[in-house]
Residue frames as a rotation matrix with the C-alpha (Angstrom) as fourth column:
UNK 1
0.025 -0.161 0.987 -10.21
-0.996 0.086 0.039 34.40
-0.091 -0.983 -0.158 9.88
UNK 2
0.772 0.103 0.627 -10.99
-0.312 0.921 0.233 30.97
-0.553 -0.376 0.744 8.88
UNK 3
0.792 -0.591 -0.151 -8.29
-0.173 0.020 -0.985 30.88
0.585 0.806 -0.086 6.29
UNK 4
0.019 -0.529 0.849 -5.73
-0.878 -0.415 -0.239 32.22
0.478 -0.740 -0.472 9.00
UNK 5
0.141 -0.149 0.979 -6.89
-0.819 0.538 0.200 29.50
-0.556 -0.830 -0.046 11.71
UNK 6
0.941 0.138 -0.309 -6.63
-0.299 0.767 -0.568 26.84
0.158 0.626 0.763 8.69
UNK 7
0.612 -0.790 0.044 -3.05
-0.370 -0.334 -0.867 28.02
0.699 0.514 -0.496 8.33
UNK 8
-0.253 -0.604 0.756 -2.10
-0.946 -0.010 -0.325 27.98
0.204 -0.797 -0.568 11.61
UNK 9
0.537 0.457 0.709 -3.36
-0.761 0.625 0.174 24.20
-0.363 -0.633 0.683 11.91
UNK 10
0.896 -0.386 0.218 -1.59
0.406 0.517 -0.753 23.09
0.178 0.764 0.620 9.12
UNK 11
0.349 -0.849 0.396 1.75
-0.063 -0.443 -0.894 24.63
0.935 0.287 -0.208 9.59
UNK 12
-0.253 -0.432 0.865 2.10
-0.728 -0.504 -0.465 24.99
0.638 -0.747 -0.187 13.06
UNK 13
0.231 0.845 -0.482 0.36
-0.233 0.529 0.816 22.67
0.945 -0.076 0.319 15.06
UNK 14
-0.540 -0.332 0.774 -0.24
-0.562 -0.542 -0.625 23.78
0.627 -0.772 0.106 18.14
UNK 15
-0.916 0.251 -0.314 -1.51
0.328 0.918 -0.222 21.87
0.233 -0.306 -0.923 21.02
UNK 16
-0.097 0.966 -0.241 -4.49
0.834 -0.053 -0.549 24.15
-0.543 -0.255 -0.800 21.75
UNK 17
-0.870 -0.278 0.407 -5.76
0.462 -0.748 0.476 26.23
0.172 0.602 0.780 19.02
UNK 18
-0.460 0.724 -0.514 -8.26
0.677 -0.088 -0.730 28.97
-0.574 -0.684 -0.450 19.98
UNK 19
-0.254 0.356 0.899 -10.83
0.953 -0.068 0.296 30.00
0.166 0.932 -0.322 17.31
UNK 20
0.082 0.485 0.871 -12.04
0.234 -0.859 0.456 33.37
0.969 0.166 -0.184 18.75
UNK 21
-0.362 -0.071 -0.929 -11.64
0.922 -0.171 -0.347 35.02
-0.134 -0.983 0.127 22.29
UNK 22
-0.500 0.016 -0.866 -13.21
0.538 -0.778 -0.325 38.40
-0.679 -0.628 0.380 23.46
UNK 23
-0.166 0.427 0.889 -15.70
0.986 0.041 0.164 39.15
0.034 0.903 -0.428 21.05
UNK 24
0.919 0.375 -0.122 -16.70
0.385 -0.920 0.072 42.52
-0.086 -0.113 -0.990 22.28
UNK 25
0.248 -0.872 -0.422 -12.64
-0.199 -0.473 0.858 43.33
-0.948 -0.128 -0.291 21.84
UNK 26
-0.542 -0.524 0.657 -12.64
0.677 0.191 0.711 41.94
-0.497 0.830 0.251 18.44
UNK 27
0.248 0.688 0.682 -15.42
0.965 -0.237 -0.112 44.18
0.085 0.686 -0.722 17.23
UNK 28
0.404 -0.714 -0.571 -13.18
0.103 -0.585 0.804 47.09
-0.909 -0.384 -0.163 19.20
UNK 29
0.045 -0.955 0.291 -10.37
0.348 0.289 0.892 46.08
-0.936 0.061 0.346 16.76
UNK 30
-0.693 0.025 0.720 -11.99
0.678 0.359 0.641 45.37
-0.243 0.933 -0.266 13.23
UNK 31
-0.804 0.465 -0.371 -14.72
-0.282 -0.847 -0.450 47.88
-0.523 -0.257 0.813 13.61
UNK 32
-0.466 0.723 -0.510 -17.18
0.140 0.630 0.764 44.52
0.874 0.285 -0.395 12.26
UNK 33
-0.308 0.551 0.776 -20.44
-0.950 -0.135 -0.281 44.56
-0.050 -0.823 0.565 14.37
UNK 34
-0.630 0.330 -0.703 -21.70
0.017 0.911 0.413 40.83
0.777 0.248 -0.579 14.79
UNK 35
0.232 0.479 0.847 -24.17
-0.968 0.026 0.250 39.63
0.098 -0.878 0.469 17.30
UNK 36
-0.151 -0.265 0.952 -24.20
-0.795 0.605 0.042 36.10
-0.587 -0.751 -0.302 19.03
UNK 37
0.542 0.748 0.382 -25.95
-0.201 0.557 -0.806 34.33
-0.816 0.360 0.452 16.39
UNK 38
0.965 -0.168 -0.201 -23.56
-0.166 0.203 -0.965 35.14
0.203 0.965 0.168 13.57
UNK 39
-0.136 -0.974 0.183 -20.31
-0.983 0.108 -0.151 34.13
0.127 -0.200 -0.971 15.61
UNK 40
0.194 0.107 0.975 -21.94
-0.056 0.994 -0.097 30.74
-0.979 -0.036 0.199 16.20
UNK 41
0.872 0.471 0.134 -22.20
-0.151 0.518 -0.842 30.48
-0.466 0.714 0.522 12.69
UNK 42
0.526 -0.793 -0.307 -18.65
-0.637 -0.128 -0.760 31.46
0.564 0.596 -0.572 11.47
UNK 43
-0.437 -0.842 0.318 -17.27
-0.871 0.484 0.087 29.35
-0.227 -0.239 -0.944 14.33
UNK 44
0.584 0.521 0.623 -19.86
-0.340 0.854 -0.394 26.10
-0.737 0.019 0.676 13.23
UNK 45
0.966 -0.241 0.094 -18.73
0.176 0.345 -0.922 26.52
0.189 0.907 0.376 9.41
UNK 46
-0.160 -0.986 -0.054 -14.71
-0.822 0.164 -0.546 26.54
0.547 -0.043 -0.836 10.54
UNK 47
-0.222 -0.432 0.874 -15.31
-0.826 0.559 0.067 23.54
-0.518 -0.707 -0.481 12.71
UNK 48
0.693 0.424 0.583 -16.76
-0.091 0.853 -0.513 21.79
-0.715 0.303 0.630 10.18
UNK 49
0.977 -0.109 -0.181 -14.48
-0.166 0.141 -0.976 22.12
0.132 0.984 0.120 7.43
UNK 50
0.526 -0.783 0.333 -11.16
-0.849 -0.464 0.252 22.67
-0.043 -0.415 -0.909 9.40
UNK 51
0.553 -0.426 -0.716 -8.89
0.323 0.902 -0.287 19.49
0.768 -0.073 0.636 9.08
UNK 52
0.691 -0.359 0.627 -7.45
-0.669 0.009 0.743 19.21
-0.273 -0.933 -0.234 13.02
UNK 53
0.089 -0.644 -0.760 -4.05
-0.554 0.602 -0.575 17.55
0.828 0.472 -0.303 12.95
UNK 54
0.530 0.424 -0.734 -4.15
0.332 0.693 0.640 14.70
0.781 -0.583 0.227 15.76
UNK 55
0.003 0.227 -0.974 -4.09
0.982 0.184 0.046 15.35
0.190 -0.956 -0.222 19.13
UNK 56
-0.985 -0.097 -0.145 -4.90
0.121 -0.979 -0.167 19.41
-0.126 -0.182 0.975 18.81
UNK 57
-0.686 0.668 -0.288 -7.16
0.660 0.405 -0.633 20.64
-0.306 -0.624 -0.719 20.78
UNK 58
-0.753 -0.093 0.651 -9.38
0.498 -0.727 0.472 23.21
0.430 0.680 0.594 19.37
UNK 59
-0.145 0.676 -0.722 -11.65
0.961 -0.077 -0.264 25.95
-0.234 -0.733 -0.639 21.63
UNK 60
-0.271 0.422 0.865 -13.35
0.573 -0.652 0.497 29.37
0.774 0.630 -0.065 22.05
UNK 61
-0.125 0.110 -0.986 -13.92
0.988 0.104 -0.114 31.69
0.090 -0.989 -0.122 24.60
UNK 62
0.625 0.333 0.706 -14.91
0.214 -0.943 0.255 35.31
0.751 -0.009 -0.661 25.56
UNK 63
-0.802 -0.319 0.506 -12.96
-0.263 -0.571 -0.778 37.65
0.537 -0.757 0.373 28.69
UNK 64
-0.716 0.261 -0.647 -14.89
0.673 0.503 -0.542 36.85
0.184 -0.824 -0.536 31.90
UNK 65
-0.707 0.390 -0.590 -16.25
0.069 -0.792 -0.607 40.50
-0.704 -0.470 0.532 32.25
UNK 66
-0.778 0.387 -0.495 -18.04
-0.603 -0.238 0.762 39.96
0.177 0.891 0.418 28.68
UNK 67
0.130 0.962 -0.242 -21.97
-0.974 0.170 0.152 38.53
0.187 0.216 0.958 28.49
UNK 68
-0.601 -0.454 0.658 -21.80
-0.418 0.880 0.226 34.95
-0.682 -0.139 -0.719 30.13
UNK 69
0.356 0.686 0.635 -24.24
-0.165 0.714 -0.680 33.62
-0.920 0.137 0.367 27.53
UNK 70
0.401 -0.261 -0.878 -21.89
-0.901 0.060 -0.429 33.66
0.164 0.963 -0.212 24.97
UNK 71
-0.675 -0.443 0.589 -19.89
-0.670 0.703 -0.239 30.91
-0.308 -0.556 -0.772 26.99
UNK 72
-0.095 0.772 0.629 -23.07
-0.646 0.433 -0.629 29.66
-0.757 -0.466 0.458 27.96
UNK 73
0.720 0.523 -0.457 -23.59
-0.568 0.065 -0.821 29.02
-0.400 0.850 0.343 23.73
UNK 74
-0.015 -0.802 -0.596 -20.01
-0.925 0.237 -0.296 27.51
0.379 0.547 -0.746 23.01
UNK 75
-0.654 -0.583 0.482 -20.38
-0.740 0.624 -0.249 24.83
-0.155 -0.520 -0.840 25.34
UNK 76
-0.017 0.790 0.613 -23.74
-0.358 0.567 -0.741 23.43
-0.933 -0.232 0.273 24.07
UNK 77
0.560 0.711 -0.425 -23.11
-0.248 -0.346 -0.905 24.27
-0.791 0.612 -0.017 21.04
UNK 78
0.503 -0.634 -0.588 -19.84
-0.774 -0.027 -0.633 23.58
0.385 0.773 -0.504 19.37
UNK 79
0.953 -0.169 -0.250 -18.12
0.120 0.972 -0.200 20.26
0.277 0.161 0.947 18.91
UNK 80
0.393 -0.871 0.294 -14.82
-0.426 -0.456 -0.781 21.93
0.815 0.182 -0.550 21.03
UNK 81
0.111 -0.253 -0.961 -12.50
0.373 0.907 -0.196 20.46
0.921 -0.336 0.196 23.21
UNK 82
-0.326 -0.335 -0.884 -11.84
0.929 -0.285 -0.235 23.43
-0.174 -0.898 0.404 25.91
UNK 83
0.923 0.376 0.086 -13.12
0.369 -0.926 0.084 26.77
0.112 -0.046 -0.993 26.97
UNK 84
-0.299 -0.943 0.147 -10.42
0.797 -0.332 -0.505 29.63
0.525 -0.034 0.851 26.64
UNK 85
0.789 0.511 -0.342 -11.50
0.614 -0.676 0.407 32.33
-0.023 -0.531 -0.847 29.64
UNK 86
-0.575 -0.816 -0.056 -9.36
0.606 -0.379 -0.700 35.97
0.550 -0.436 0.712 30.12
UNK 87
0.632 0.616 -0.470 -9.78
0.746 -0.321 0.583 37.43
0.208 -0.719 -0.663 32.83
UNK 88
-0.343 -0.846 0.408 -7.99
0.521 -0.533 -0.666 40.87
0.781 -0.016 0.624 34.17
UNK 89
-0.380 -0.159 0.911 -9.93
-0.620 -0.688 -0.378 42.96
0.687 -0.708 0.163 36.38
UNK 90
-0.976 -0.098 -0.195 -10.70
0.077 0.684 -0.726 41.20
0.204 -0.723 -0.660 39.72
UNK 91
-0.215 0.961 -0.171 -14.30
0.853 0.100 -0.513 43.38
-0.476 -0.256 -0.841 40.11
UNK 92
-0.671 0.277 0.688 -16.04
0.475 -0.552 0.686 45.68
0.569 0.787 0.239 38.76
UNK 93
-0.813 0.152 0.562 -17.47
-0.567 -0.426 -0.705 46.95
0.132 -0.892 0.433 42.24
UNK 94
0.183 0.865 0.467 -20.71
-0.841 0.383 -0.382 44.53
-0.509 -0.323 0.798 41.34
UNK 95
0.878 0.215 -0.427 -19.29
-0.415 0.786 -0.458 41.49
0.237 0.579 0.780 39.69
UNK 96
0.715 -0.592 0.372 -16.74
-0.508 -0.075 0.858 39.45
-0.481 -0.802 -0.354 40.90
UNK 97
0.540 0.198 -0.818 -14.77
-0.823 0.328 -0.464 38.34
0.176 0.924 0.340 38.00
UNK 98
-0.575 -0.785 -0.232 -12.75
-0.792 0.605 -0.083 36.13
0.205 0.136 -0.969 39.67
UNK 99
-0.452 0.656 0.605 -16.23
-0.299 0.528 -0.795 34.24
-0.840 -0.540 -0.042 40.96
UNK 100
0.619 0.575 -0.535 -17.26
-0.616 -0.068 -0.785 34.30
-0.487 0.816 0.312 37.24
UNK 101
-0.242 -0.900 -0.362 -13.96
-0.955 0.286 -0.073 32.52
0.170 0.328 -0.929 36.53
UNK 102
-0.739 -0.230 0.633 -14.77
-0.540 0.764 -0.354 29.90
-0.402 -0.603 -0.688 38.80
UNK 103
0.077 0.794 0.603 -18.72
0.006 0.604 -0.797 29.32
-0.997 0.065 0.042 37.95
UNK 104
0.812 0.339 -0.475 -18.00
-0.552 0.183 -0.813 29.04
-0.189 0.923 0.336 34.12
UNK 105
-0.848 -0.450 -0.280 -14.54
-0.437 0.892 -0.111 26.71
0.300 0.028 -0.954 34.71
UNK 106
-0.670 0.311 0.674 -17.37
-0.477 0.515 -0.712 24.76
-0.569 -0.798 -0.197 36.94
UNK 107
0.421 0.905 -0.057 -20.04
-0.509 0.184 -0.841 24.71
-0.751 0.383 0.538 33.86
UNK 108
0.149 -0.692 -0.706 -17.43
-0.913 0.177 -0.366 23.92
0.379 0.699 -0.606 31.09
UNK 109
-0.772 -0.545 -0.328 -16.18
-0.521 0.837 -0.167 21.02
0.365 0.042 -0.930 32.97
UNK 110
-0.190 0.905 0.380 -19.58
-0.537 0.228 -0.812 20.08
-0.822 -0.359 0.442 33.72
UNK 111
0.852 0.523 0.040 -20.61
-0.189 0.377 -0.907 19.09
-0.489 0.765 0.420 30.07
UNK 112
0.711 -0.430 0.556 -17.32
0.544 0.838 -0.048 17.42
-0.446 0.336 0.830 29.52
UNK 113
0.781 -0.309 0.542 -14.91
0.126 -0.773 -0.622 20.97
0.611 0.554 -0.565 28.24
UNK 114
0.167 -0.669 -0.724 -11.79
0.939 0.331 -0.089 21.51
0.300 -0.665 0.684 29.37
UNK 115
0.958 0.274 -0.080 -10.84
0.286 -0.926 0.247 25.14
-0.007 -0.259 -0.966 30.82
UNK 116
-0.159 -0.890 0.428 -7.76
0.917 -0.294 -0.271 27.26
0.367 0.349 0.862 29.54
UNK 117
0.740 0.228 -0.633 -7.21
0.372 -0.922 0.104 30.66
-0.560 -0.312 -0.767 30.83
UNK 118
0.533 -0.519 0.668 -5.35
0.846 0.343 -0.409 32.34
-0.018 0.783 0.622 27.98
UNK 119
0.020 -0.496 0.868 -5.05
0.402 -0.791 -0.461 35.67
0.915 0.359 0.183 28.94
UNK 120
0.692 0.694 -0.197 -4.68
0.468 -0.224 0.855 37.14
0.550 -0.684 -0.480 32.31
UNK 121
-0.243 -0.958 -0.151 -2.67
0.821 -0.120 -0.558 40.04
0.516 -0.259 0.816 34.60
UNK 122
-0.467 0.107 -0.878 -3.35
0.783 -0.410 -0.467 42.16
-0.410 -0.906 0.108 37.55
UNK 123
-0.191 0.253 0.949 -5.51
0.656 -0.686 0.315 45.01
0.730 0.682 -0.035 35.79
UNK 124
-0.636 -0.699 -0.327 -4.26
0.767 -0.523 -0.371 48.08
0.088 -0.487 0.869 37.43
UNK 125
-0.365 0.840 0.402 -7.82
0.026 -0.422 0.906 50.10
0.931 0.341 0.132 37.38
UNK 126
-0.921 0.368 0.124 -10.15
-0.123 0.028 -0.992 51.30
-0.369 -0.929 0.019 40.19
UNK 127
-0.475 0.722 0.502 -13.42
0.879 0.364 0.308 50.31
0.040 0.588 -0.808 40.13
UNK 128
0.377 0.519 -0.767 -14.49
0.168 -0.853 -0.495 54.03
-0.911 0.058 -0.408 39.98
UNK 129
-0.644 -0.543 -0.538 -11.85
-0.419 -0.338 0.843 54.30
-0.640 0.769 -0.010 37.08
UNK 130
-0.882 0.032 0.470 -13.44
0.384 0.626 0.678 50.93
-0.273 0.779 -0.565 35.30
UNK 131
-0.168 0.971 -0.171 -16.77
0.842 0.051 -0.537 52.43
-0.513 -0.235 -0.826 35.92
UNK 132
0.293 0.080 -0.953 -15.80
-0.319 -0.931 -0.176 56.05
-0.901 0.355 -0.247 34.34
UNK 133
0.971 -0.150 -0.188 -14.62
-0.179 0.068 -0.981 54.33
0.160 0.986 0.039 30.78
UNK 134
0.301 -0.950 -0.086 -10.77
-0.831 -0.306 0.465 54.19
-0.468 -0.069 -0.881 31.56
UNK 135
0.806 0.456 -0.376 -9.63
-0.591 0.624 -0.510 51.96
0.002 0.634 0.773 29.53
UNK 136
0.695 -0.706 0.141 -6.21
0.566 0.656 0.499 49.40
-0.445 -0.267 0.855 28.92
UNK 137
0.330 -0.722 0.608 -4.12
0.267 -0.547 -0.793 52.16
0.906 0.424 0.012 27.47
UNK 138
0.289 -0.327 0.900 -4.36
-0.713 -0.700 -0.026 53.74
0.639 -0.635 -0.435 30.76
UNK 139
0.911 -0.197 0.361 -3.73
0.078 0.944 0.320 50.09
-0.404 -0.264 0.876 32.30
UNK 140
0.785 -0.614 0.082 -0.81
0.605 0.732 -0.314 49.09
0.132 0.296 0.946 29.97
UNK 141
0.376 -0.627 0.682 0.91
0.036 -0.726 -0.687 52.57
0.926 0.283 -0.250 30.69
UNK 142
0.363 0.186 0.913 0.62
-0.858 -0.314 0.406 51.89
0.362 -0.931 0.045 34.39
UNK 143
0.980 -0.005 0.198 2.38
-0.055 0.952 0.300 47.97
-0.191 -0.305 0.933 34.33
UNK 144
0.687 -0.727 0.016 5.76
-0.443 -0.436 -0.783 49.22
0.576 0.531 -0.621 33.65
UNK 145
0.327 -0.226 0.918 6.78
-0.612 -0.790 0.024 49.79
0.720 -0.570 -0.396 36.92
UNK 146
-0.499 -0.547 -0.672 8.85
-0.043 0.790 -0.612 47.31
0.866 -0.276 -0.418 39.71
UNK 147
-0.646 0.249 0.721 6.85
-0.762 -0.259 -0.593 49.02
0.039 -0.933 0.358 42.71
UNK 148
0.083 0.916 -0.392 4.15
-0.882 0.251 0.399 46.86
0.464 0.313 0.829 41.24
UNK 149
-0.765 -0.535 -0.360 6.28
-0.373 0.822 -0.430 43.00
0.526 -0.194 -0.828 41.93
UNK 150
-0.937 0.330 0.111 4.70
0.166 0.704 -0.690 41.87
-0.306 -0.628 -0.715 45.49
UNK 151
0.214 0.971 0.104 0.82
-0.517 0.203 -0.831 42.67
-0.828 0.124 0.546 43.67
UNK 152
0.103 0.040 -0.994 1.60
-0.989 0.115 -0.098 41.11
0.110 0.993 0.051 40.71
UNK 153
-0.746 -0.510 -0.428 3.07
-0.508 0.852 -0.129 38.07
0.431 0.121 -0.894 42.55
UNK 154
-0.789 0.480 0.383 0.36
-0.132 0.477 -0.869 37.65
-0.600 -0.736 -0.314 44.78
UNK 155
-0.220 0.732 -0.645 -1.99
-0.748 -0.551 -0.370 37.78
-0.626 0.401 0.669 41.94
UNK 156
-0.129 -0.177 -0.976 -0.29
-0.658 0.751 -0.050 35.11
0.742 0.636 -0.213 40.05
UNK 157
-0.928 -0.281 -0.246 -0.36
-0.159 0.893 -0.420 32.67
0.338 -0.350 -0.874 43.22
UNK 158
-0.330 0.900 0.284 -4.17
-0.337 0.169 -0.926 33.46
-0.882 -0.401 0.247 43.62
UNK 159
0.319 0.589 -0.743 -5.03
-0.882 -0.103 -0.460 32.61
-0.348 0.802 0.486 40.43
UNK 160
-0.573 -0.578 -0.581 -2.85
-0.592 0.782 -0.194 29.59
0.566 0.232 -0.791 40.28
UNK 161
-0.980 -0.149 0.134 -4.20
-0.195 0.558 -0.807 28.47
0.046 -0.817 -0.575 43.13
UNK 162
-0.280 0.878 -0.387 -7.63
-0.618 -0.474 -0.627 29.14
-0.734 0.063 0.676 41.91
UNK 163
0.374 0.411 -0.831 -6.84
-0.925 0.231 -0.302 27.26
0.068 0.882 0.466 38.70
UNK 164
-0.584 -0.727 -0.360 -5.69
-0.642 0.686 -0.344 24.73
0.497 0.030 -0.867 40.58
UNK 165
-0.756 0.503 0.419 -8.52
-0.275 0.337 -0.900 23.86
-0.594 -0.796 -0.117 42.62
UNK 166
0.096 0.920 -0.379 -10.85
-0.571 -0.261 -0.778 24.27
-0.815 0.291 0.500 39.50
UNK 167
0.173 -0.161 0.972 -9.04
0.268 0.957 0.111 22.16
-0.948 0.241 0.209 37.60
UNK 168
0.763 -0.030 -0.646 -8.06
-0.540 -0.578 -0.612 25.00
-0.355 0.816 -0.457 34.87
UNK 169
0.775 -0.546 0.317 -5.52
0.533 0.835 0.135 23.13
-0.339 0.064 0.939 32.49
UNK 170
-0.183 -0.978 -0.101 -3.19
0.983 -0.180 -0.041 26.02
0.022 -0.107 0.994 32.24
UNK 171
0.795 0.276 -0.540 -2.48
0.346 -0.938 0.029 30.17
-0.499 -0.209 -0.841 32.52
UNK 172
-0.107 -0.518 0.849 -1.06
0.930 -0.354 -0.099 31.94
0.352 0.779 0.520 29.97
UNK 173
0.011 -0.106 -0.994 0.24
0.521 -0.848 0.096 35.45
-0.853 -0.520 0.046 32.05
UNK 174
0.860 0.043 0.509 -0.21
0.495 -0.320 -0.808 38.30
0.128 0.947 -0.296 29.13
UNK 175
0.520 -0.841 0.149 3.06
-0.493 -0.437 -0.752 40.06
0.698 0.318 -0.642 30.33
UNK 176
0.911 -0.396 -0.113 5.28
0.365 0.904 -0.222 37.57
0.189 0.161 0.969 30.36
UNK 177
0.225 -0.794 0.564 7.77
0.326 -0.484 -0.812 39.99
0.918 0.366 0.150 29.97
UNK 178
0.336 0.036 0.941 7.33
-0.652 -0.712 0.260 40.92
0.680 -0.701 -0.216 33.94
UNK 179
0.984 -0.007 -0.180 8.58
0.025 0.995 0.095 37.44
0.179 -0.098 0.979 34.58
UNK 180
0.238 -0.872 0.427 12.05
0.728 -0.130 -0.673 38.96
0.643 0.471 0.604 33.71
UNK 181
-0.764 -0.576 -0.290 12.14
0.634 -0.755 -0.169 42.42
-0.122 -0.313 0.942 34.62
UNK 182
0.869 0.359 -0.342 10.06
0.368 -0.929 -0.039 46.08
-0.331 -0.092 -0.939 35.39
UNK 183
-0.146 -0.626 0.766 11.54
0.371 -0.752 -0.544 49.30
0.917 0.205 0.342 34.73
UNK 184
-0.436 -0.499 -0.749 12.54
0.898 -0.290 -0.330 51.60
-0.053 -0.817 0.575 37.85
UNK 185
0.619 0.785 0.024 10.18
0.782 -0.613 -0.109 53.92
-0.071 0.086 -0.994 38.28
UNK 186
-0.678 -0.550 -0.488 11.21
0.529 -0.826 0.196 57.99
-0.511 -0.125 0.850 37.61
UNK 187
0.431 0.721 -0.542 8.95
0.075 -0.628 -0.775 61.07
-0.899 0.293 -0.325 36.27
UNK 188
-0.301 -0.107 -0.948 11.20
-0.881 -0.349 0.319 61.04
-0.365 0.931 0.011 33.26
UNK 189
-0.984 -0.158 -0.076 10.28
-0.170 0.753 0.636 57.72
-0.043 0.639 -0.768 32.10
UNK 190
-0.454 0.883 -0.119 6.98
0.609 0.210 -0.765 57.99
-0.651 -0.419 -0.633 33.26
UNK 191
0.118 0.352 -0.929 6.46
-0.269 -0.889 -0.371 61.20
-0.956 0.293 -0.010 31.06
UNK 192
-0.918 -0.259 -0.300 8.19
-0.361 0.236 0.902 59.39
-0.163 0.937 -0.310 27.71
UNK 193
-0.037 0.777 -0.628 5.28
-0.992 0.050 0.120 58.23
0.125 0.627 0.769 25.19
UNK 194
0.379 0.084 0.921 3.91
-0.512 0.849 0.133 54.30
-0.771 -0.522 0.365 26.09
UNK 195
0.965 -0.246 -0.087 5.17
0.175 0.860 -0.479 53.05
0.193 0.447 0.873 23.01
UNK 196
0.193 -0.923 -0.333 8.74
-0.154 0.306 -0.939 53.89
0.969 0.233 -0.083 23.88
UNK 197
0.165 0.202 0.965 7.87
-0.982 0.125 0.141 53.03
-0.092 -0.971 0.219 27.40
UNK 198
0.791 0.428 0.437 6.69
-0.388 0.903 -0.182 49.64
-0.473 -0.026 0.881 26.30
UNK 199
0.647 -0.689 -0.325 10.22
-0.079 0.364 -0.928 49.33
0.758 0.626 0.181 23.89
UNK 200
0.083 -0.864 0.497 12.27
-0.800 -0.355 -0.483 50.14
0.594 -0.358 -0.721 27.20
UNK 201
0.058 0.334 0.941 10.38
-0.816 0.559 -0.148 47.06
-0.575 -0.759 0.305 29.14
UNK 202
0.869 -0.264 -0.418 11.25
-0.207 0.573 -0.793 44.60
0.449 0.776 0.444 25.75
UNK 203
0.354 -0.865 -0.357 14.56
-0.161 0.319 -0.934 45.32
0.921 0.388 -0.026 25.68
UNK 204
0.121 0.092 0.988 14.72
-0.968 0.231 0.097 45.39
-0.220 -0.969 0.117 30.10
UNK 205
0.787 0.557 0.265 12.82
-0.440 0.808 -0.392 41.69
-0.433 0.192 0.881 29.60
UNK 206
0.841 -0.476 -0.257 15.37
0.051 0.542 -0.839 40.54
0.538 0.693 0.480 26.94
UNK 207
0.162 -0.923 0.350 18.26
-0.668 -0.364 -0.649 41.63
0.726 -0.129 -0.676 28.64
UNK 208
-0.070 0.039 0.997 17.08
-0.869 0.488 -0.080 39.96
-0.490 -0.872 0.000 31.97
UNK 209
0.896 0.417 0.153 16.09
-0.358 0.881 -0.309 36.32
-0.264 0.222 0.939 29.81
UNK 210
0.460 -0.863 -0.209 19.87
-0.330 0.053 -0.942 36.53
0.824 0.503 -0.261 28.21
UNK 211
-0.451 -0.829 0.330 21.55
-0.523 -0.054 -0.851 36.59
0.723 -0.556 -0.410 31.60
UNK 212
-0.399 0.135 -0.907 19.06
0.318 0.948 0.001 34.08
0.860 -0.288 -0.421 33.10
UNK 213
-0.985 0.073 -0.158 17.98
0.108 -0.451 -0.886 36.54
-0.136 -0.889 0.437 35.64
UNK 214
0.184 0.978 -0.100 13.98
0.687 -0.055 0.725 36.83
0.703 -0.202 -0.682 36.67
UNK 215
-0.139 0.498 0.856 12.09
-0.146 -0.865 0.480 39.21
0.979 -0.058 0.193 37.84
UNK 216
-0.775 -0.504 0.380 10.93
-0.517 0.161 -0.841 39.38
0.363 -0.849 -0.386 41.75
């Protein structure tokens, strides 16, 4: 990992490079168990050694719904320029994540951090669902669809408007692709397998960016 984020400073330089997001999704991924203590440490010994090309920014950050004292630990703790929050579901029937958004943009820019939301899109879940285990397969199989448009838009203009008042310094939507174009709902497409679901909403997405045409 620190190799990787070396690379990507040196080659690429990007204006904000983010060292780690969503720990409890990276241990998901990698099947590595870590606790709080040994992610401080791997991100201390990459910030120390890392050569930053000028004027990239470099941060860290966790998913809103995840343990706020990891946050809590980047911002005292590491020499970084900006928190990186994602956020997706809205509640969780007892947490409000979009209130969790706000009071940890509020602490971040308290002790001098800027705030980035890096990841973030209407998660399509009831809170009975989030509460039985359902997980983002059953989410990403369920974001296909045009019916979706006028929640999706109003989502983006609360959250804009959210990260405008709070002074977030940008939102990175995770499907981007819905910017473009949905697919038309139907029970056969709905029944096809999500990865050729997810290939039909690509090539949708491309088609619509070619001919300049956006989504509603």
């Amino acid at each position: 990992r620190k190799t990787q984020l070396e690379i990507i400073a040196r080659e690429i330089h990007p204006d904000y490079l983010s060292l780690g997001n969503e720990p409890s999704t990276e241990m998901m991924l990698t099947g590595l168990q870590f606790d709080l203590d040994q992610y401080m440490s791997f991100l201390q010994d990459t910030l120390a050694t890392m050569e930053r090309p000028p004027g990239m920014k470099v941060g860290v950050g966790t998913g809103v719904w995840e343990d706020p004292a990891w946050v809590a630990r980047f911002e005292q703790e590491l020499p970084i320029d900006f928190i990186n929050l994602h956020t997706y579901p809205v509640s969780n029937g007892a947490v409000n994540y979009f209130q969790r958004l706000i009071d940890e943009t509020r602490d971040a820019r308290a002790v001098g951090k800027d705030v980035v939301v890096g990841e973030s899109w209407l998660y399509k879940l009831s809170v009975d669902e989030l509460r039985g285990g359902a997980g983002f397969a059953t989410v990403f199989n369920r974001d296909y669809y045009s019916f979706w448009a006028p929640l999706d838009a109003r989502y983006i203009d609360k959250l804009g408007a959210l990260a405008k008042n709070e002074g977030i310094a940008y939102i990175s939507f995770f499907w981007s692709r819905y910017l473009f174009a949905y697919l038309e709902y139907s029970p056969e497409i709905a029944a096809l397998p999500g990865q050729q679901q997810s290939r039909m909403a690509n090539q949708a997405a491309a088609a619509a960016m070619r001919d300049g045409v956006n989504s509603p």
